[in-house]
C-alpha positions as CSV (number, residue, x, y, z in Angstrom):
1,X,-15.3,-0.7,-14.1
2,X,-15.0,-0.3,-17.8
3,X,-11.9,-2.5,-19.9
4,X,-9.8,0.6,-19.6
5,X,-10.2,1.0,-16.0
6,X,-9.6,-2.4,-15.4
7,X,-6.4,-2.5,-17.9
8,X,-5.2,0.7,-15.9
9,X,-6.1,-0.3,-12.6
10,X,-4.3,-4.1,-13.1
11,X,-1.1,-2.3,-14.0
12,X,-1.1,0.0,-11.8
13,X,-0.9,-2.8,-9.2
14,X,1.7,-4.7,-11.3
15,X,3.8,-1.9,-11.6
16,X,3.6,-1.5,-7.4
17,X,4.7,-5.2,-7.2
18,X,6.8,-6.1,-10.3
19,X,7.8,-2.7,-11.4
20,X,7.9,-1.8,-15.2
21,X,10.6,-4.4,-16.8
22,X,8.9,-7.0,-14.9
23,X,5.1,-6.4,-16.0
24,X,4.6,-8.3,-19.3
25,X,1.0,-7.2,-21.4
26,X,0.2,-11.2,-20.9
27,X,0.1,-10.4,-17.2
28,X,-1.9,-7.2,-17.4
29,X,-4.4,-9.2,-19.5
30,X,-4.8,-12.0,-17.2
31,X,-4.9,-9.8,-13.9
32,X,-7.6,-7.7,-15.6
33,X,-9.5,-10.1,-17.3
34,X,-9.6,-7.8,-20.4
35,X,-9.2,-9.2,-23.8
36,X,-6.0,-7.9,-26.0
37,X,-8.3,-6.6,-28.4
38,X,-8.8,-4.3,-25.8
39,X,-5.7,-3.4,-24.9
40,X,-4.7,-1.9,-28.2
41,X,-8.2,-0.5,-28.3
42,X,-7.4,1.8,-25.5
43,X,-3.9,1.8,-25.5
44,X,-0.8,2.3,-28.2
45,X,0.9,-0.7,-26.1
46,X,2.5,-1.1,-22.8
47,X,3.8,2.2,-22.2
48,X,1.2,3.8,-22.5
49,X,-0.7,1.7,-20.5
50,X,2.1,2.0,-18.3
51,X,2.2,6.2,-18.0
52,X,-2.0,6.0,-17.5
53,X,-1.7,3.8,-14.5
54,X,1.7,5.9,-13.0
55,X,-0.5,8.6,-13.2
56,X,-3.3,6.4,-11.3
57,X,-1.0,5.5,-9.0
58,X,0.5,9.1,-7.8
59,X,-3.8,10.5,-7.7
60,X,-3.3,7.8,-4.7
61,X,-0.2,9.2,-3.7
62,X,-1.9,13.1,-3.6
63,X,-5.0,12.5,-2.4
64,X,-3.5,10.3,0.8
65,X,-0.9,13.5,1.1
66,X,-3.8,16.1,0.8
67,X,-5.6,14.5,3.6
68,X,-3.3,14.4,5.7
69,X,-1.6,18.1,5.1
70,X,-4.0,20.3,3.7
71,X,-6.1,20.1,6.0
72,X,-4.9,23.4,8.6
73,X,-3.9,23.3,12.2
74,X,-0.2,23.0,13.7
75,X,2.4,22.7,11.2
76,X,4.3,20.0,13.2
77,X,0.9,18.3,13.5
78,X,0.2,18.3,9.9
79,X,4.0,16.7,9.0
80,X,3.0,14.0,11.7
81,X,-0.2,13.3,10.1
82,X,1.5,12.6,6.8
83,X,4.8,10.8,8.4
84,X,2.4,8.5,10.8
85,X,-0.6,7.7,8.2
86,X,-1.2,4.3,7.4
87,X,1.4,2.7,4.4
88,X,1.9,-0.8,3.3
89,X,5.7,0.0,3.9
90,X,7.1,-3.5,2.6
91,X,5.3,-3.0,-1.1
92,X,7.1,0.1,-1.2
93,X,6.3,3.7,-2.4
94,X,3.5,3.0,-5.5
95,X,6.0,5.9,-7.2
96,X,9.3,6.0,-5.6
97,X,9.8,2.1,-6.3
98,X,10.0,3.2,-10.0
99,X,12.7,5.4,-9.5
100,X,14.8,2.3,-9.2
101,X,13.8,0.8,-12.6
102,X,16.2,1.7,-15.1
103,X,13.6,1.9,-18.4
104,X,11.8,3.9,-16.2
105,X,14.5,6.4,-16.0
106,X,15.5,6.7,-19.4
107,X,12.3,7.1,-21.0
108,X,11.3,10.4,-20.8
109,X,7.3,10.0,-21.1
110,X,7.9,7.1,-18.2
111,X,10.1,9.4,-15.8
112,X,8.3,12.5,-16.3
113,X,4.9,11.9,-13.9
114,X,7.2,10.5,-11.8
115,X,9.2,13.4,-11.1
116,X,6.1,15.6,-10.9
117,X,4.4,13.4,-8.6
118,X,7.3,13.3,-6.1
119,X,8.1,17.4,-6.8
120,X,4.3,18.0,-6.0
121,X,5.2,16.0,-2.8
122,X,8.4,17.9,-1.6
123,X,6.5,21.3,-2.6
124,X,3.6,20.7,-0.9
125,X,5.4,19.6,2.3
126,X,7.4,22.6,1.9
127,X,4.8,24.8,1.9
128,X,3.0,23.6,5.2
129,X,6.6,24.2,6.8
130,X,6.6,27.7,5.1
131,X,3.5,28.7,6.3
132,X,4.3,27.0,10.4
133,X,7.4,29.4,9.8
134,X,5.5,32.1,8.8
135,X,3.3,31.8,11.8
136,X,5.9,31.5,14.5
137,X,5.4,27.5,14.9
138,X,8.4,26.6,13.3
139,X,11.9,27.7,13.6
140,X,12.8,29.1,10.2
141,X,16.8,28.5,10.7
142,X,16.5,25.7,8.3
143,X,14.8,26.7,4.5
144,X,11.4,25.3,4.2
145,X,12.2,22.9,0.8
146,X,15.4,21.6,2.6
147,X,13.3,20.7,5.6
148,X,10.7,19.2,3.3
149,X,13.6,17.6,1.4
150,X,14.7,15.2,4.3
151,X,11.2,14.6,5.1
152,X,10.3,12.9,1.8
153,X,14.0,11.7,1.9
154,X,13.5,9.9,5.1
155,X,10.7,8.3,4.2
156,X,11.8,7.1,1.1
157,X,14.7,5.8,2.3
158,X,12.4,4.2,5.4
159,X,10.8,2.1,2.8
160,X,13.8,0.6,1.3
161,X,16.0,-0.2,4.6
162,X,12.0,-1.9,5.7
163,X,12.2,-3.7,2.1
164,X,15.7,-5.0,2.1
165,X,15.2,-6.4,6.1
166,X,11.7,-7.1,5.3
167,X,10.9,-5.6,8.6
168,X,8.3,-2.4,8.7
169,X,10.4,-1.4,12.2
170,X,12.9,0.3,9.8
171,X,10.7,2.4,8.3
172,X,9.2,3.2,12.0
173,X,12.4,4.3,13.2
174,X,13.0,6.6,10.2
175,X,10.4,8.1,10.6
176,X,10.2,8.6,14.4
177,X,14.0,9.8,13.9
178,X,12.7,12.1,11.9
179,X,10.2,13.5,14.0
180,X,12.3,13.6,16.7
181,X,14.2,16.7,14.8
182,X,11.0,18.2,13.9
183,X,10.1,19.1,17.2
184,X,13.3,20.3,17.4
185,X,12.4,23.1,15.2
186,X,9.2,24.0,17.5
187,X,9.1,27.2,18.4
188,X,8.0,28.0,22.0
189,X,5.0,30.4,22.1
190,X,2.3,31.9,24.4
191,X,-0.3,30.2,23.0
192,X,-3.4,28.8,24.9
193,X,-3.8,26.5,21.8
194,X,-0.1,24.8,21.8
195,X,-1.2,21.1,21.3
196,X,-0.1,19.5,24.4
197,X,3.9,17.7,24.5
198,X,5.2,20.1,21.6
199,X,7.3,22.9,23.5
200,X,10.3,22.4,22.2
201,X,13.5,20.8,24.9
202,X,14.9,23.6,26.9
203,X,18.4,22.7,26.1
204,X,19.7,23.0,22.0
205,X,23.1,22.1,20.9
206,X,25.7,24.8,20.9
207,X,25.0,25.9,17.2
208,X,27.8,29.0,17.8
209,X,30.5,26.6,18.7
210,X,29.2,23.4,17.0
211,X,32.6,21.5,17.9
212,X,31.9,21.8,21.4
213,X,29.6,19.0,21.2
214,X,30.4,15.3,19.8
């Protein structure tokens, strides 16, 4: 790697583990082993620096989500692939961890590719549950983005309760909770090529008289 690469590629790990108020341009320097010469060679100064390597960081973030949801078959499959891939749960999300840093947040050119990163996210997932409804896999009772919503939501939130207990079984149970409701939106179909274990229960909740159940 070049000095920029290595600049961006430093604080992008820095920024996983320390988040933006606690990354210093000392300790991008000396976990790069780039000069500061360099630095403000390739770089205005830290935020800059700091809006490259977000933007290095959610390229991670896509290409682990297009993997795992792009690719077609089964729409419930394709949500299972994301929710169950392999994460480092107790670092956290590389972008959702920033959304707790308050200069983050306020600075506009800071916030701005983490919205879009996390938007691309929620859209994307929305649009594999779109097309599953489209096709009859999924029941469309629910909108697609709200679906997608508490999918991203969930997992999210998994990181943080894994974080705060520093253990990764909270972030398991979120997300088996979650894909416990999932198949609840499986539709049953004649279909030869119904991936085995996905018919849907029998039995749903009354939704007519929903204060007939606890």
């Amino acid at each position: 790697m070049d000095a920029r690469e290595r600049l961006v590629a430093a604080m992008a790990d820095l920024l996983w583990e320390r988040g933006y108020v606690g990354t210093s341009p000392s300790a991008v320097l000396r976990r790069s082993g780039v000069g500061q010469g360099s630095l403000y060679h390739h770089f205005r100064g830290k935020q800059d620096l700091a809006v490259a390597a977000i933007e290095a960081n959610a390229e991670v973030l896509r290409a682990a989500a297009r993997a795992t949801l792009l690719p077609d078959g089964h729409a419930y499959l394709r949500l299972e692939r994301f929710l169950l891939r392999d994460r480092d749960v107790l670092r956290g999300c590389r972008i959702g961890r920033l959304t707790q840093d308050p200069e983050v947040c306020s600075t506009e050119e800071l916030r701005r590719p983490v919205a879009e990163t996390l938007r691309w996210i929620r859209q994307t997932l929305a649009e594999v549950v779109a097309t599953g409804q489209a096709r009859g896999e999924l029941d469309d009772a629910v909108p697609a983005d709200e679906v997608a919503s508490a999918v991203l939501a969930t997992l999210q939130g998994g990181y943080v309760l894994a974080r705060a207990e520093q253990e990764e079984q909270r972030s398991t149970a979120a997300v088996r909770g979650v894909l416990a409701l999932l198949r609840g939106l499986v539709r049953p179909r004649d279909d030869p090529d119904m991936p085995a274990g996905l018919e849907p229960p029998t039995h749903r909740p009354d939704t007519a008289n929903p204060g007939s159940h606890a």
